[in-house]
N, C-alpha and C positions, 0 to 999 in steps of 0.2 A: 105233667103239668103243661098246660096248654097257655101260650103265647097271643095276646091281639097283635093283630099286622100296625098298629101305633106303636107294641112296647118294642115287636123286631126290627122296627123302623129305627124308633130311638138308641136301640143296641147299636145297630150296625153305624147311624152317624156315628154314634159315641167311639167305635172303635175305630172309623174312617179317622176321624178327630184328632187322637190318641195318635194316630200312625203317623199322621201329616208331621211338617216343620212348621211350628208356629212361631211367628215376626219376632219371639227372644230365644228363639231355637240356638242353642249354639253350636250346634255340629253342619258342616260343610256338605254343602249337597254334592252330589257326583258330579255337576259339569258345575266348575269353578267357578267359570266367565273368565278364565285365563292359564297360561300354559302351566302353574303349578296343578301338580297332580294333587288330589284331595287329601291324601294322608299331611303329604305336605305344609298344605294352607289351613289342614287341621290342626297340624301340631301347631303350627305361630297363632292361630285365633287361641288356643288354650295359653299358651305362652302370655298371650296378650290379656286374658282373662282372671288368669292368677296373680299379676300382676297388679289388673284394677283393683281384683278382692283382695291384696296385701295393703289399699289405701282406702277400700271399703268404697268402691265407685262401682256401677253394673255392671254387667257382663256387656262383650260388642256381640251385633249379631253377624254373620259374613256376608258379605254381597255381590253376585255377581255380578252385577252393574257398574260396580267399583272396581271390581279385580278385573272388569274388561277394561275401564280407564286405564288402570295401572299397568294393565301389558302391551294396551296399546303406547303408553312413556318408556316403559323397558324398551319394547323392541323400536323407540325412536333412537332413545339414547346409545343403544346398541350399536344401532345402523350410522346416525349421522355423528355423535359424538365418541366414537369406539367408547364406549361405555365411562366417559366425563359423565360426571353427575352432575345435573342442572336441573333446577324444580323449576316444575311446569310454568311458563306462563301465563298469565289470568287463571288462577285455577281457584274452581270454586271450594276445594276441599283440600282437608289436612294434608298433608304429605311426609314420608320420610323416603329417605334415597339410601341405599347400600350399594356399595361396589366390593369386589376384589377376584383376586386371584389367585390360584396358587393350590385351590382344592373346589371341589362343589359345596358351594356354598349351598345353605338351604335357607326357606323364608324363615326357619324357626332362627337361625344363627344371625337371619338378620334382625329377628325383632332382640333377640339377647346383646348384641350390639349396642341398639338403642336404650334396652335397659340399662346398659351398662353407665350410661350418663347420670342413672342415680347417686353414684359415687362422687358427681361433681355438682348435685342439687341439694338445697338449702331451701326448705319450703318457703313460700312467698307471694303476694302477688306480682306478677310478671311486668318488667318495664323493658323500657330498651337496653338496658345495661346488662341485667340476670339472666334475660331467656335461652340465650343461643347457646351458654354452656351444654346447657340440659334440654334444649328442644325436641329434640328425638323421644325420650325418654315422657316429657310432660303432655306429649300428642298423646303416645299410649293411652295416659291413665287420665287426660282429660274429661271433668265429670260429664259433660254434654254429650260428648261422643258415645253413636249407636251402631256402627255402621262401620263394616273393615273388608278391604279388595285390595287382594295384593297380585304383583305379576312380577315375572322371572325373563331378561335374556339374556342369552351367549353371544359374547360380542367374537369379531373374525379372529382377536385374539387369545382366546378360551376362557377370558376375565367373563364375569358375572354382573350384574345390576337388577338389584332386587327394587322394587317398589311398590309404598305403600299408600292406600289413598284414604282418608278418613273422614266422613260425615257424621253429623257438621262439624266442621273444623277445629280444632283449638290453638291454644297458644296464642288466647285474646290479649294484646296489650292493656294492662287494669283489671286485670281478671287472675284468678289463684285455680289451680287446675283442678283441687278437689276439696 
């Protein structure tokens, strides 16, 4: 059976296509955009994604853009605050913080952390009084959010600081997360 150079044309897109990551890809490309290694920042976007689908909100897609924000905050908080958590400054996007010590931590154990605030959420819309129980946890599964960059550092005292950056952001005051 003999081929026009239109339909091998159309083939070969279509498999180019097929192979590429497209913008609701959820698998982690080889260069992160920060020092987690990609299995790593695989596991916490799935983490992160199972999570949304147990409230029925999309999938995040990963960012390297974001996970270079987030490492460039790790290795601040590393360096200038031996690993104190303190969220960013004017920051245009979601954020969560983990610290600790004592073992390697990984980004999945930190977004299971923040799940962990489920246990102290009570669906709602979000005021000043509700939110900060469960913050961590209502960033995750916020319906808006497309968009997740995480980054890792070892502070001089072998403690950890994980961080995560979320576009666009949630945890609107007057807003219910899904």
């Amino acid at each position: 059976m003999r081929l026009s150079c239109r339909a091998l044309l159309i083939a070969a897109l279509s498999l180019v296509m097929s192979l590429s990551a497209s913008a609701d890809d959820p698998r982690v490309p080889a260069m992160t955009g920060s020092a987690l290694p990609r299995q790593q920042a695989q596991d916490a976007l799935d983490h992160h994604n199972a999570r949304r689908q147990d409230v029925g909100v999309p999938p995040l897609t990963w960012s390297a853009e974001l996970a270079s924000v987030a490492q460039q905050w790790a290795d601040q908080l590393a360096r200038d605050r031996r690993c104190g958590l303190m969220h960013k400054p004017d920051n245009r996007y979601g954020e969560n913080l983990f610290g600790g010590s004592g073992a390697a931590w990984t980004a999945k154990d930190a977004s299971e952390a923040w799940y962990s605030e489920i246990n102290d959420y009570r669906y709602a819309v979000l005021d000043d009084d509700n939110w900060s129980a469960a913050g961590h946890y209502t960033q995750m599964v916020w319906r808006t959010t497309t968009r997740l960059g995480m980054g890792v550092a070892r502070c001089a005292n072998g403690a950890m600081v994980i961080t995560a950056e979320y576009d666009p952001p949630g945890n609107i005051i007057g807003k219910a997360p899904y």
